[in-house]
C-alpha positions in Angstrom: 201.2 -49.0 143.5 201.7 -48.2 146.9 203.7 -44.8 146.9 204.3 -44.0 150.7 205.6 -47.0 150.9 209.8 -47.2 151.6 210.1 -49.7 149.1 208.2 -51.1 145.7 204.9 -51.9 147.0 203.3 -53.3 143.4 199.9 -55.4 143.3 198.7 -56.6 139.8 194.7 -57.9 140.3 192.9 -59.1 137.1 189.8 -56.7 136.4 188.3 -60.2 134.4 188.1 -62.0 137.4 186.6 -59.4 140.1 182.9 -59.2 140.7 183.3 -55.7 142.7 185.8 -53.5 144.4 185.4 -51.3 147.4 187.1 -49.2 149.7 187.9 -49.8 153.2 189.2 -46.8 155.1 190.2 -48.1 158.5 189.7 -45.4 161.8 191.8 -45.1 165.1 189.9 -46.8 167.6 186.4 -44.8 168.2 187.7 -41.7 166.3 187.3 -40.4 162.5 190.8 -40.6 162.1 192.0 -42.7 159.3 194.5 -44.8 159.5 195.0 -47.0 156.3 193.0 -47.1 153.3 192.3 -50.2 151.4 190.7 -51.6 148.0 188.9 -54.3 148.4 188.8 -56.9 145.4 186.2 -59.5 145.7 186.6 -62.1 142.6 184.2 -64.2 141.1 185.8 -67.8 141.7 184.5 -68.6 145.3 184.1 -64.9 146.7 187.3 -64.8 147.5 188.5 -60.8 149.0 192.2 -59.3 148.4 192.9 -56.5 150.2 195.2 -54.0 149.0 197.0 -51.3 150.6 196.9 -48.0 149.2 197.3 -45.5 152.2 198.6 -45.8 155.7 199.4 -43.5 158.4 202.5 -45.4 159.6 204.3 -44.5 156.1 202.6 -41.3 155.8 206.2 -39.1 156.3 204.0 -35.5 156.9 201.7 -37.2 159.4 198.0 -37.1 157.7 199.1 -34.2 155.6 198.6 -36.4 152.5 195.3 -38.1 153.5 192.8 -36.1 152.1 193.9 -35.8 148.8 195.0 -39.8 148.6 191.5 -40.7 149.7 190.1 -38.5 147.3 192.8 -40.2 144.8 191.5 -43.8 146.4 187.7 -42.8 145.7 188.3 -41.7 141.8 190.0 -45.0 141.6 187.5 -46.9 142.9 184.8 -45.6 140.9 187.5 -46.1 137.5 187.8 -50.1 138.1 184.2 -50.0 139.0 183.1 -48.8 135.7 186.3 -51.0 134.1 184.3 -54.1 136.0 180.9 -53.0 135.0 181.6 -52.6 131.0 
């Protein structure tokens, strides 16, 4: 779920069918500043990637307020359907 988000942002991925997942934090142009966060799914049938949204700046209503403690959120989750994938 995608909770910055105006409206019902919901994404459903099968853990049976992903090989890995990652996250992609995307930076302002040459700065640290982050600017949307991403999982990366790839799935086993022909390597196929999803990306899915779960942070961005342009719905972030207290301007980077939130960011540190949704990328921390974004990292615990990673490492949860990591270990979901990997049993």
């Amino acid at each position: 779920m995608h909770f910055n988000s105006e409206t019902d942002n919901v994404s459903f991925i099968d853990l049976y069918e992903v090989n890995s997942c990652k996250l992609i934090p995307t930076t302002e142009n040459n700065s640290d500043i982050i600017v949307k966060i991403e999982f990366e799914f790839q799935f086993k049938e022909n390597h196929k990637k999803e990306l899915i949204l779960f942070y961005t700046i342009e719905e972030d209503q207290l301007g980077q307020i939130c960011l540190y403690e949704n990328h921390q959120l974004a990292k615990k989750w990673t490492k949860i359907i990591q270990d979901c994938i990997s049993a």
